[in-house]
C-alpha positions as CSV (number, residue, x, y, z in Angstrom):
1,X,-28.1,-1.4,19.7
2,X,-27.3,0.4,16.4
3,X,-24.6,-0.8,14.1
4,X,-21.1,0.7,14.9
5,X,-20.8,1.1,10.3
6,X,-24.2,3.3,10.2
7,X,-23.9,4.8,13.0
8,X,-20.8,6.5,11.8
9,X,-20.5,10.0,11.6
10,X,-19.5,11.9,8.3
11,X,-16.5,13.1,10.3
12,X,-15.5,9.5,11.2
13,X,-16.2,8.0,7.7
14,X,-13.3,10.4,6.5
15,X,-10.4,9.6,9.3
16,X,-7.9,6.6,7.3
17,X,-7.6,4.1,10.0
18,X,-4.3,3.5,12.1
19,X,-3.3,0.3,10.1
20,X,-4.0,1.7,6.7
21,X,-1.1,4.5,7.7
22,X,1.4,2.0,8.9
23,X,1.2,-0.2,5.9
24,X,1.3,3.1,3.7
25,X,4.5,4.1,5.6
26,X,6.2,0.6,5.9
27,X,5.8,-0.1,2.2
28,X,8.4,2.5,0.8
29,X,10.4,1.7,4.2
30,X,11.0,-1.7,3.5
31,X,11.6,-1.8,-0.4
32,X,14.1,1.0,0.6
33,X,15.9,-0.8,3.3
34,X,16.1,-4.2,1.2
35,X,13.2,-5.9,3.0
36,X,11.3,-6.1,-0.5
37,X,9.8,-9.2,0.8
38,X,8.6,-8.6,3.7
39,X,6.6,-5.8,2.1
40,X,4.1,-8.0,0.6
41,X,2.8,-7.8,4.2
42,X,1.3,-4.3,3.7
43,X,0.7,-4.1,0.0
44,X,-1.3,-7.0,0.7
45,X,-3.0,-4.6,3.4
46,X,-3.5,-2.4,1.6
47,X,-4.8,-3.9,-1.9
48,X,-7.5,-5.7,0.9
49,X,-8.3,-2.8,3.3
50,X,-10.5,-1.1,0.5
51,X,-12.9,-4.0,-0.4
52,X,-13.1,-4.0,3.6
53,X,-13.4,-1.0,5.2
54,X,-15.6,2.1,3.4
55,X,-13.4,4.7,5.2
56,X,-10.2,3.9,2.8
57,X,-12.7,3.4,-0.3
58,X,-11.7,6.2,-2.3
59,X,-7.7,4.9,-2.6
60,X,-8.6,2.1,-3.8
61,X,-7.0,2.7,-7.3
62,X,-3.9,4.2,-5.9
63,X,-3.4,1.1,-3.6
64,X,-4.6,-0.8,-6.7
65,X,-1.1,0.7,-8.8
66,X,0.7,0.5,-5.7
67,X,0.0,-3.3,-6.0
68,X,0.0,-3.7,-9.5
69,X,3.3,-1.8,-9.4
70,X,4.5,-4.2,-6.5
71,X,3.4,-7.4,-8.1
72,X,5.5,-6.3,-11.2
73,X,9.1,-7.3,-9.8
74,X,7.6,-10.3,-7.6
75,X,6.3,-11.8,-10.8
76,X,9.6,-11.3,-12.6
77,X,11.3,-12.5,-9.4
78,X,9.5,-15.8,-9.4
79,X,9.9,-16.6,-13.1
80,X,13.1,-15.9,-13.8
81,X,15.0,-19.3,-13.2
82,X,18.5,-17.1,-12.8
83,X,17.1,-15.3,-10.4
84,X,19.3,-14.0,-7.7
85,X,18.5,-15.4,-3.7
86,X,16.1,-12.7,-2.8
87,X,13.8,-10.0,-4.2
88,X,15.9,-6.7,-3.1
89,X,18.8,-7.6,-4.5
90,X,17.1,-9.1,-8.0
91,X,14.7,-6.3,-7.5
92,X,15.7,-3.3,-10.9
93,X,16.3,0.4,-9.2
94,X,13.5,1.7,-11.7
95,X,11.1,-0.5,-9.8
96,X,11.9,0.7,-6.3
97,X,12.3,4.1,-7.2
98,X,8.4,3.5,-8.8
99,X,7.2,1.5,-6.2
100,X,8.3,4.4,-3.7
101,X,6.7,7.4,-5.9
102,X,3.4,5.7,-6.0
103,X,3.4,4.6,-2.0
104,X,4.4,8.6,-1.6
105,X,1.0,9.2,-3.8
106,X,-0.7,7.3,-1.5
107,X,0.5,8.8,0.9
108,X,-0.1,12.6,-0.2
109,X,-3.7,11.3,-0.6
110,X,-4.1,9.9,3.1
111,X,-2.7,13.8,3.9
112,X,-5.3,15.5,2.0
113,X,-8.0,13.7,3.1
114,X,-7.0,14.4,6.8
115,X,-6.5,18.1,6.0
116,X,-10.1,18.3,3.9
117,X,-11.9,17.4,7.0
């Protein structure tokens, strides 16, 4: 029985799986709606997914500063000692407004690899 990885298809290799475009489209969701915390759920998706899977390889330095950029609040969140009860609210507009430019990079990116098949 051949292996289900080599005996992919160039075609296949290029399709962005269905999880990878769920987290990309929950991410700028949630830190919109004031759910910034539950997003660590799919940034953490999607910082993983492309040391995992070879068919989401070539984001992985968009989801890198989609993470990086993500982390940025949550670290300042956790420091602070003042900090308010949860992340939305203690959360600076420039960082959601950041956070949501880079998911919609990612996102662009997940387009034009669809459309360059």
């Amino acid at each position: 029985m051949t292996d289900t990885l080599t005996a992919l298809t160039p075609a296949t290799t290029r399709r962005t799986p269905v999880y990878f475009h769920i987290a990309a489209w929950s991410v700028p969701l949630l830190v919109l709606a004031q759910f910034s915390m539950v997003a660590v759920l799919p940034v953490a998706v999607l910082a993983i997914a492309p040391l995992i899977d070879r068919r989401v390889r070539p984001l992985r330095w968009w989801t890198g500063l989609l993470a990086a950029t993500y982390a940025a609040p949550l670290a300042i969140w956790i420091v602070r000692e003042d900090g308010a009860q949860s992340l939305s609210k203690d959360m600076s507009p420039v960082f959601v407004v950041l956070i949501t430019l880079v998911s919609a990079v990612v996102l662009l990116k997940i387009v034009r690899r669809r459309r360059a098949r």
